[in-house]
N, C-alpha and C positions, 0 to 999 in steps of 0.2 A: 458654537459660540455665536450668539445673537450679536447684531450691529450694536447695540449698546455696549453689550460686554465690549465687544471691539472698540467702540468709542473712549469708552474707559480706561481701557488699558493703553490705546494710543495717548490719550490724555497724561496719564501720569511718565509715559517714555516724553514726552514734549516739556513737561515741566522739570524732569531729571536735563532733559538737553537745552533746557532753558529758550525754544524754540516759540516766540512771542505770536508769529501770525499764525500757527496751527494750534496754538495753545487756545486763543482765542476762537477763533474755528469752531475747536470741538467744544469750547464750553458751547458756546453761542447753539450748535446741532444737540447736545446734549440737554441743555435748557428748553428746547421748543420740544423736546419729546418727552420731560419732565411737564410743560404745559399739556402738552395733548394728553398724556396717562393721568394730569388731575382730573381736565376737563369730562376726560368718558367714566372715571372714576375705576377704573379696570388695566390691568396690565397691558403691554403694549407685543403685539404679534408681530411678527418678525414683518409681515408684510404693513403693518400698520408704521411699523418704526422706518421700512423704507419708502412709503408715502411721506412720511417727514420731510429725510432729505431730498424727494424729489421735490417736494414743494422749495427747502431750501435751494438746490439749486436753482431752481426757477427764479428765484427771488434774486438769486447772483445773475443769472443771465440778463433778466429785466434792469436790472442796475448797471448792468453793464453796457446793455443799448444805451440806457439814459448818460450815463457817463459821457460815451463816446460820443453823441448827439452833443452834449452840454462843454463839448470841449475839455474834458479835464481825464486825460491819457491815463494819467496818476492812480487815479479813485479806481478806473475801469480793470489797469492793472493790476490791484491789489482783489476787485471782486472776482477778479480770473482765475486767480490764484489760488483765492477761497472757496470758487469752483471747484477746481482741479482737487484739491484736500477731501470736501466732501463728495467728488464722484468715483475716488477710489470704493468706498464701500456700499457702492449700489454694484448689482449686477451688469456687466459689460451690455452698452447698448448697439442694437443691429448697426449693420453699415447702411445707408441709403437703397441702396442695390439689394442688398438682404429685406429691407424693409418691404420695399418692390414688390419684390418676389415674394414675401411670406402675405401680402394684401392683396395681390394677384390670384393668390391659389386659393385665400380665404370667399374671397367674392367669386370665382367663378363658379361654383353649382350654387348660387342665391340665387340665379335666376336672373332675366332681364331687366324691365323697368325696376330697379330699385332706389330708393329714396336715398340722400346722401347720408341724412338720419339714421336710417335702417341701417346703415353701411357703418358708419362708425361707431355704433352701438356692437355690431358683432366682430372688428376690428380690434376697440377698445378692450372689450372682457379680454381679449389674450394678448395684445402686447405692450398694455399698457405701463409693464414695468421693464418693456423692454428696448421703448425709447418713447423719445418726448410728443407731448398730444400733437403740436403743431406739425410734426415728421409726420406724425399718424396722416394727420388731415391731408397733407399735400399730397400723401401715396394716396388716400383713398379719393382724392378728386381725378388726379391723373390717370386712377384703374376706372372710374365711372367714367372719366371722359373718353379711353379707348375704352370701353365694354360698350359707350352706343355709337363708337362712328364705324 
């Protein structure tokens, strides 16, 4: 069962349970990957449908700073919530420590001087579905910073 199938079927249990903030949710995640399948003109790959909602989550987390910065608790809560909805159907992201440890064991036989570029080009190809670019980045500065002291 592909995310979409999933999306749809949660969709129609939301609308039998009359349940308004995931009802809205899934259309709104069901919509932008109804836009992205016109735009390439092609069906959507299981990995392309959860590029979607990573970008959607992205989109709640960045509203959510903004929220929280602009004072208004309310709006931030409601886009945490519509996190939480859409990060049940991505794949479970590493713990920080896991993260670590899997950018740790990737960079040490690349050798010494490495470009932080270089670094998160060969980071990125494998976990980037397995937590967010900015987690990426910070493990991969902290392993170049201890790999030159």
């Amino acid at each position: 069962m592909t995310i979409l199938d999933r999306l749809n079927a949660d969709l129609k249990t939301a609308m039998r349970s009359r349940d308004a903030e995931r009802l809205s949710t899934l259309r709104m995640a069901i919509s932008a990957m109804t836009y992205r399948r016109i735009e390439r003109n092609e069906q959507l790959s299981e990995e392309d449908q959860a590029d979607v909602l990573r970008k959607q989550v992205k989109q709640r987390d960045d509203a959510i700073e903004e929220f929280t910065k602009g004072g208004r608790p309310e709006l931030a809560a409601k886009e945490l919530r519509e996190r939480e909805i859409l990060s049940t159907y991505l794949p479970a992201e590493l713990t920080p420590e896991e993260l670590r440890a899997q950018v740790h064991q990737m960079l040490a036989p690349l050798g010494q001087p490495l470009a932080f570029g270089a670094a998160m080009k060969a980071v990125m190809a494998q976990l980037k579905d397995r937590a967010s670019g900015k987690a990426i980045q910070e493990a991969v500065r902290e392993a170049l910073a201890a790999k030159q002291a």
